[in-house]
C-alpha positions in Angstrom: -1.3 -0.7 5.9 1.5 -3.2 5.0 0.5 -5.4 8.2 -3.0 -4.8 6.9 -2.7 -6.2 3.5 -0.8 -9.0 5.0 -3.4 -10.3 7.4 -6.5 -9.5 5.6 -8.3 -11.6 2.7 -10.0 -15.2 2.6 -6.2 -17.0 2.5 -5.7 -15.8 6.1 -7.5 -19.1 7.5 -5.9 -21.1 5.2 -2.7 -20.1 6.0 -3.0 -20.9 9.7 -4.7 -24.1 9.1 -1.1 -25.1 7.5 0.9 -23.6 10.0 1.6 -20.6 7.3 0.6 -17.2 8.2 4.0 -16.4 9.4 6.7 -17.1 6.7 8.2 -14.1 5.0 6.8 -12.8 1.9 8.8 -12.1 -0.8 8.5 -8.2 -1.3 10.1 -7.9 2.3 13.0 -9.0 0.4 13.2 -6.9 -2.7 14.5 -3.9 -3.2 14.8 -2.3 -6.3 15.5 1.4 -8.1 13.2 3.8 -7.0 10.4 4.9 -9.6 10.7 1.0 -10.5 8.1 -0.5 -8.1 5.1 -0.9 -10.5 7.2 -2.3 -13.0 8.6 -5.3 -11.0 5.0 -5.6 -9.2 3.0 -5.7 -12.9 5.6 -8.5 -14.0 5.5 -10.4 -10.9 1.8 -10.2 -10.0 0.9 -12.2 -6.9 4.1 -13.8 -7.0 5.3 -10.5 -5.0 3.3 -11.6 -2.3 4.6 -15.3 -2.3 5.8 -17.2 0.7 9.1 -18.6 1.3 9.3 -22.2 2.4 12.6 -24.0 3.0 11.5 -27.1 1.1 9.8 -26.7 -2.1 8.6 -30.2 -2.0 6.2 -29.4 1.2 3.7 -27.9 -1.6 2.9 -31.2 -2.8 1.0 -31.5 0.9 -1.3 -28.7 -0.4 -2.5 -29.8 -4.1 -5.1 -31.9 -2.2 -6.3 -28.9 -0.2 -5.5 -25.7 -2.2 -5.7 -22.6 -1.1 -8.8 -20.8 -1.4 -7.1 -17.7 -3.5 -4.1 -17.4 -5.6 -0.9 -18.0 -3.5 2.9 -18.7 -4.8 5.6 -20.3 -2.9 9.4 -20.4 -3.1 12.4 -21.8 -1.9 16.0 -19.9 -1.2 17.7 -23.1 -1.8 18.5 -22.7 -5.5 22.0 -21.2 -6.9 21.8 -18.5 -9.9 22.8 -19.8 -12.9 24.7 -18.2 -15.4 23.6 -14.4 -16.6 22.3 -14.8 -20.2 23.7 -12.1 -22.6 20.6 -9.4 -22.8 18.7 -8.8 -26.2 20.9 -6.3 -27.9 20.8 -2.5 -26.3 18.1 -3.8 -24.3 18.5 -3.4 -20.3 17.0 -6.3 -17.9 15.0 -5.7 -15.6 16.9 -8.1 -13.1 19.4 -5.3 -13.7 17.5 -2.7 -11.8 17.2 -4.8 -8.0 19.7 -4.7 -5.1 20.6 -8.7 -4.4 23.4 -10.4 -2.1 21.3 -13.4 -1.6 22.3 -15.8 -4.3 19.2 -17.6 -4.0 16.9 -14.9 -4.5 19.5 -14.2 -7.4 17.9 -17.2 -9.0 14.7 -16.7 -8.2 14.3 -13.7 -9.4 16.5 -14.9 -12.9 14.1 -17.5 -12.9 10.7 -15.1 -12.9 12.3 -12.1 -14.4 13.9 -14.4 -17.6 13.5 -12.1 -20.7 11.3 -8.7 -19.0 13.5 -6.0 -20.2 13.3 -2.2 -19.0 11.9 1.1 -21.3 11.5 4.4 -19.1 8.1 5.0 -21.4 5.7 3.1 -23.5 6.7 4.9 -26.6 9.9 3.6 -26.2 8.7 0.4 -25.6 6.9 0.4 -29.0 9.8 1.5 -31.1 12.3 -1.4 -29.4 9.5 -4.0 -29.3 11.4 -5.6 -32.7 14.3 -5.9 -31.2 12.8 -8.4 -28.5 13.4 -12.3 -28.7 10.3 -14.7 -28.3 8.8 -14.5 -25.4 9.9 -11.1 -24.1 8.6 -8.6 -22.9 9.5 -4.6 -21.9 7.7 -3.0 -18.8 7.1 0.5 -18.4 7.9 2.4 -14.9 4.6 2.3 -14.8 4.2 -1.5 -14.8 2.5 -1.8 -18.6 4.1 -4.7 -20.6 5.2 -4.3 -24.2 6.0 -7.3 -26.2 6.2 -8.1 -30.2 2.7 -8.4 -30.7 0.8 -7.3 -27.8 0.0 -4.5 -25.1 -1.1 -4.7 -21.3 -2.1 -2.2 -19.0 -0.6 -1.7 -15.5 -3.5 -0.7 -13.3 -3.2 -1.1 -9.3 -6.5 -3.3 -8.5 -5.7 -4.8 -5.3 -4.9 -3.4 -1.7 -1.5 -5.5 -2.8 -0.5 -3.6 -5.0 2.3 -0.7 -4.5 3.5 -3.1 -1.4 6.9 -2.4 -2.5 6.9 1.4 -3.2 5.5 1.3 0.9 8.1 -1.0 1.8 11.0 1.1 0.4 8.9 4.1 2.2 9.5 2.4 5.3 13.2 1.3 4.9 14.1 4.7 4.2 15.4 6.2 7.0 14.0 9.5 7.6 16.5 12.6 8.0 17.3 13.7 11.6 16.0 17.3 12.5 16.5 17.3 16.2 20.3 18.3 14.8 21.7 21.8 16.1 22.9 23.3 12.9 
C-alpha cells in the first residue's frame, strides 16, 4: 500500500518529467509516539508527503511549470535554531518525534512552530486560553483547537495514515520460531 500511494496520482508524470519520482519523502523520515500519527499528519497535511531536495533554490526551475497537484519540497541543509520556551503547561508537539538529524530538527521547528499536544478535545477546549496567537492544540486524533476556532481531522486521502503504516512496518515483529 505504501509503494502504492507513492506511485499513484496525476503528480507521478510530473515528477519523472523533472527527474523527481525518486527522492525521499518526508514521512520515511519521521517517527514519532505511537497513537500520535493523525495528529502530526492533520498539522502537516501534504507536507508529510513532501520531497527532499538538496538545494532548495532548484524549486525556482518549477514555478514556470508547477506541478499538476499540491506538492512541498524541503531541504536538510538548515541548522535548528534555538527551542523557544512552550506556552505555559502546554507540551509541543515537536516534543513527541524521535530526531538525530539536526536538519530535520529544523524543519520540523520550522512547520511544527506553536502546535501544542491535548490527549482529547475536551482538554483542548479548556487550555485553548492559555494558547499564544497563532497556536494551535491537536488532538490524537488529528483535530486542531485554537483560541477561536475548531477543525475536524478526517482521513480523505489514500495518504493519509502513511505514518501509522510506516511505523507498522519499522516494527520489527517478535520471533516465534524460538524453542521456549
Amino acid at each position: 500500500l505504501q509503494e502504492n500511494v507513492q506511485t499513484q496520482g496525476k503528480v507521478v508524470p510530473w515528477l519523472e518529467k523533472h527527474e523527481l519520482g525518486k527522492l525521499p519523502r518526508l514521512w520515511q523520515k519521521l517517527s514519532i509516539e505511537p497513537g500520535w500519527e493523525n495528529a502530526l499528519e492533520s498539522v502537516l497535511r501534504e507536507r508529510t508527503g513532501a520531497l527532499e531536495v538538496s538545494n532548495l533554490d532548484w524549486a525556482k526551475a518549477f514555478f514556470s511549470d508547477a506541478p499538476p497537484a499540491k506538492l512541498s519540497l524541503f531541504s536538510l541543509s538548515g541548522t535548528a535554531t534555538a527551542d523557544e520556551t512552550p506556552a505555559a503547561g502546554l507540551k509541543p508537539l515537536l516534543s513527541l518525534l524521535q530526531m538525530n538529524d539536526p536538519g530535520l530538527r529544523a524543519l520540523m521547528q520550522d512547520w511544527l512552530h506553536h502546535v501544542y499536544v491535548a490527549d482529547d478535545a475536551a482538554t483542548a477546549l479548556a487550555e485553548r486560553t492559555k494558547l499564544p496567537a497563532g497556536a494551535c492544540l491537536v488532538t490524537r486524533q488529528g483535530h486542531l483547537i485554537s483560541r477561536l476556532a475548531v477543525r475536524f481531522y478526517a482521513a480523505d486521502s489514500e495518504q493519509d495514515g502513511m505514518l501509522a503504516r510506516q511505523q507498522e512496518i519499522d516494527i520489527p515483529l517478535p520471533r516465534t520460531d524460538i524453542c521456549q
